[in-house]
Structure formats: C-alpha cells, structure tokens
N, C-alpha and C positions, 0 to 999 in steps of 0.2 A: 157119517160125520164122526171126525174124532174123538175121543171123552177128552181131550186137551184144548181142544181150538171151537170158536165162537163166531159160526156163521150170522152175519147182522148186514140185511140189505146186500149180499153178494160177497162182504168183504169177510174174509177170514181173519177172524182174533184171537189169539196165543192166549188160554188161561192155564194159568198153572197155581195150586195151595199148595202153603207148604205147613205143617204144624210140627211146633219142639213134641220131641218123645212120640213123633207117628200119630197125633191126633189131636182133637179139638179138643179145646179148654170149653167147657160146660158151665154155668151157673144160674140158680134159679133167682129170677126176679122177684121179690117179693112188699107189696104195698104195705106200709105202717097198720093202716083199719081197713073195713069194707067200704067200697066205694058208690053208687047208686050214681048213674050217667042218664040224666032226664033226656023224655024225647026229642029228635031233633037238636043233641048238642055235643058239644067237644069237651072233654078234659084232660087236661095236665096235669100229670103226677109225679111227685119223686116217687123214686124206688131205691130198696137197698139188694147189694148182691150178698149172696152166701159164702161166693170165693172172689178173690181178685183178680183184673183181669188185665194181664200185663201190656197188652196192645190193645190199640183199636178194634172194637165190639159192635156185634150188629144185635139187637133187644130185636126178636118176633114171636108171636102167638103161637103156641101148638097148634090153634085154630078151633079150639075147643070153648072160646068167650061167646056169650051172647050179644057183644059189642063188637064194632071194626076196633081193628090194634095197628097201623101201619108199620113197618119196620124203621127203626131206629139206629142211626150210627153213632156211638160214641167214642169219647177219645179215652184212652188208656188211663185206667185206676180212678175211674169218677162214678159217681153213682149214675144210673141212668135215670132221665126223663121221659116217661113213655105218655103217649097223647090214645084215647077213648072214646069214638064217634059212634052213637049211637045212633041210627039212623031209620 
C-alpha cells in the first residue's frame, strides 16, 4: 500500500496533508479545575488552548486518561469542547 492512498472496501482513496512551515501546529488542551467523571457517565467540558489554531482542529488523548476521550473536531480559533466517558 501506498503511504499516500486509502485502501476502504477495494476502493482506493488519495490522502494527501499538507502543513504551513513542513509541520503540524500543536497545542495543549487544558481544563479550568480537576474534573471527577462518576461511574457509568458522560461529561462535557470547555477547554482553553495555549496557542491558536488557525484552521480546523482535531482535540485527542495521548491515551494516557483513566477515562474514554473520543476525538473531536473543531472549527478554527474556538476553544474546544472535549466530551469524558467513564465506563
């Protein structure tokens, strides 16, 4: 397989990124306080970024939470909303 193209069910799909200056814009998420996500439940939280993020952004986990974190897409220059399923 390519590193470019997206085998899905047979059909081949063209991915191609492109980042200004040769690389991805980085920033940490970071919640107001500590949070506690009781058993069995979902939360919603604003978040502030550290840097701004001129396009459209995807908010995910390193994978290092004691909770699920889904990934998140947002639109350009907004704080993200990240969601917290403790299961």
């Amino acid at each position: 397989m390519q590193s470019d193209t997206l085998i899905l069910d047979g059909e081949r799909i063209p991915v191609s990124s492109s980042f200004k200056e040769g690389k991805p814009t980085v920033a940490r998420v970071m919640l107001k306080k500590r949070v506690v996500v009781p058993p069995y439940s979902v939360v919603r939280l604003p978040c502030k970024l550290d840097a701004p993020m001129p396009s459209d952004f995807v908010v995910e986990s390193l994978g290092t939470l004691k909770v699920l974190m889904p990934r998140t897409v947002m639109a350009a220059n907004r704080d993200p909303l990240v969601c917290f399923i403790n299961v």
